[in-house]
VOTIZA-466608 format. One line per 2 residues: number of its first residue (from 1); for each residue x, y, z of C-alpha. Coordinates in Angstrom, 2 decimals. Each point is the difference from the previous one (the first is absolute). Layout:
% residues N
NUM	X:Y:Z  ...
This chain:
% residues 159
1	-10.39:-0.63:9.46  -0.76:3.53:-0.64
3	2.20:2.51:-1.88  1.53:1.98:3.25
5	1.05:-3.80:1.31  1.37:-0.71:-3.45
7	1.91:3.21:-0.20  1.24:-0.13:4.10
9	1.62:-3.35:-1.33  1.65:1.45:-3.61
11	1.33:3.04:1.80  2.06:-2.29:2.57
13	1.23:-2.37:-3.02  0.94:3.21:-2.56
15	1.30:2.25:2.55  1.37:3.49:0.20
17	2.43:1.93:-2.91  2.60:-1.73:-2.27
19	1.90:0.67:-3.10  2.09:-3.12:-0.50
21	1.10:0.03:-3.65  -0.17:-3.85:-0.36
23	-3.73:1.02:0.62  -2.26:-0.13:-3.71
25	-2.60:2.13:1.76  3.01:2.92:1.22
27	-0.97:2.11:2.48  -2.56:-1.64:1.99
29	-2.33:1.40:3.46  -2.38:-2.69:1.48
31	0.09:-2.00:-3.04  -0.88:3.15:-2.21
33	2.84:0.49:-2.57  1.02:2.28:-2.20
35	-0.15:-1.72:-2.82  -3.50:-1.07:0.39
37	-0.87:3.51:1.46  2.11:2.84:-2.09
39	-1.81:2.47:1.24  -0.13:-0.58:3.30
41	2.67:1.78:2.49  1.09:-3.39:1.35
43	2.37:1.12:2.42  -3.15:1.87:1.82
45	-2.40:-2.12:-0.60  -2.67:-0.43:3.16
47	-1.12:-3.38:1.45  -3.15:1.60:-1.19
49	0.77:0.69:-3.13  0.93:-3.32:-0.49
51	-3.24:-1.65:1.30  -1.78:2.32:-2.46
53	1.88:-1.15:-2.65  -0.01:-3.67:0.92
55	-3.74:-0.01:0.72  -1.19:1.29:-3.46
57	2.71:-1.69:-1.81  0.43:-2.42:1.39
59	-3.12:-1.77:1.99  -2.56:1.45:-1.80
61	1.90:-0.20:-3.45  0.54:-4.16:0.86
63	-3.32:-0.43:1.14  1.63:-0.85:3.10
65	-3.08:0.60:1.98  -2.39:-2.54:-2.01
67	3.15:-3.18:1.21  -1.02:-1.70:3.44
69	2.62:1.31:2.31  2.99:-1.92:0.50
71	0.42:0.40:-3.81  -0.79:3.69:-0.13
73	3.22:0.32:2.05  2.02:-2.33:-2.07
75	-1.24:1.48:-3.08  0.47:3.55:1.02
77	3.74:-0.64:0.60  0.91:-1.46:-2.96
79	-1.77:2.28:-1.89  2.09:2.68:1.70
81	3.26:-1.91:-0.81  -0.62:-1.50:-3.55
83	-2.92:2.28:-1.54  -3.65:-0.82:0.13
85	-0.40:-1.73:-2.83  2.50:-2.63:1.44
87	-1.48:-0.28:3.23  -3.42:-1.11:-1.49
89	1.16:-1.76:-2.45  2.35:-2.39:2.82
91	-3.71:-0.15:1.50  -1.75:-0.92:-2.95
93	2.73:-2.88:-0.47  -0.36:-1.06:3.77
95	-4.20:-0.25:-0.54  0.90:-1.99:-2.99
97	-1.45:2.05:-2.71  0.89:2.17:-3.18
99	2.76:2.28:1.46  -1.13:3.41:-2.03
101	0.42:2.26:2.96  -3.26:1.15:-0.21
103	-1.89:-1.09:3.59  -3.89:-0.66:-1.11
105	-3.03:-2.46:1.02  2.13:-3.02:-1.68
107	2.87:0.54:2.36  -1.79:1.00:3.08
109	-2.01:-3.15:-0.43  2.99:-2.02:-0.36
111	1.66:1.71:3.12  -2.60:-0.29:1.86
113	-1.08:-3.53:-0.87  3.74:-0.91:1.01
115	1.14:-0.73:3.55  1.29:3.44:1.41
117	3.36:-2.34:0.84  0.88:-1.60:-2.90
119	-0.44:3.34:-1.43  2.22:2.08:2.25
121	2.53:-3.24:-0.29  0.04:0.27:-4.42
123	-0.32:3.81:0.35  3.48:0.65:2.43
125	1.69:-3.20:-2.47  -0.22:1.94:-3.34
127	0.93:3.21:1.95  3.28:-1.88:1.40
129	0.68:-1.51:-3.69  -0.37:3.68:-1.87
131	2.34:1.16:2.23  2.66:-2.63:-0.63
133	-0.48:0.53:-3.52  0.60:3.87:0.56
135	3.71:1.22:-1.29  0.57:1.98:3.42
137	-0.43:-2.97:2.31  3.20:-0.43:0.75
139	-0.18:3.87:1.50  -3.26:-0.35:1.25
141	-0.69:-3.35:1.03  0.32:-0.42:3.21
143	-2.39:2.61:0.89  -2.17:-1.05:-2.76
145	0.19:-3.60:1.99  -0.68:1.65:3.83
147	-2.97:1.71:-1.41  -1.51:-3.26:-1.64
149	0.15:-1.75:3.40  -1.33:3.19:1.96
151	-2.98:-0.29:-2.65  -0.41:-4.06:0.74
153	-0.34:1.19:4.00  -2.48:2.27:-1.21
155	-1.74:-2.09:-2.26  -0.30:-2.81:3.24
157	-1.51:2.80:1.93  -2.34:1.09:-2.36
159	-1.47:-3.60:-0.91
């Protein structure tokens, strides 16, 4: 899994423009929101723009690109849904080791050392329980729920 593949699949999951107000992140363009991103012009924002920004943010930021693929992926969207920090430390918990959020040789080894499946399978679990621990599932939920099973069917394909 590369970064273009990774992003093709996060654009099609965060979509195009909203400004829901039941929405923490407000206004909000292919996943980039305002809050996050005050000085961006949201409403405007570019598909390019927003690779740019997710690519050095992002990717490169969560050392996305050192993860063996099908986690890259699964990584990279959480982190774009629950902060970076999160994402790896959901990781870290799923390799079984300290969850600091801070991806080095002790949790690459550990990833790597661990069956890419059982993995993916503890990795999508503690994204599915943070989200039912989240205030705004009621609102969000559902979607929240379709996008955890679109990320199983990729994470069968990409074992």
């Amino acid at each position: 899994m590369n970064f273009d593949q990774a992003f093709d699949r996060l654009i099609a999951n965060e979509g195009g423009y909203v400004n829901l107000a039941a929405d923490p992140g407000g206004e909000t363009k292919f996943g980039i929101s305002k809050r996050s991103y005050p000085d961006v012009d949201i409403k405007n924002l570019t598909r390019d723009q927003a690779k740019a920004i997710y690519l050095k943010d992002f990717w490169l930021a969560g050392s996305m690109d050192q993860l063996p693929g099908a986690l890259a992926f699964q990584c990279f969207d959480t982190a774009v849904n629950h902060g970076i920090r999160a994402a790896l430390k959901m990781l870290q918990r799923a390799a079984g080791v300290k969850d600091d959020g801070v991806i080095g040789p002790v949790s690459l080894a550990a990833i790597n050392a661990t069956s890419i499946t059982d993995m993916l399978m503890r990795f999508i679990a503690f994204r599915i329980k943070f989200w039912t621990s989240l205030p705004t599932w009621p609102s969000f939920g559902r979607g929240w729920a379709n996008r955890a099973a679109d990320n199983l069917l990729f994470a069968a394909e990409d074992s």
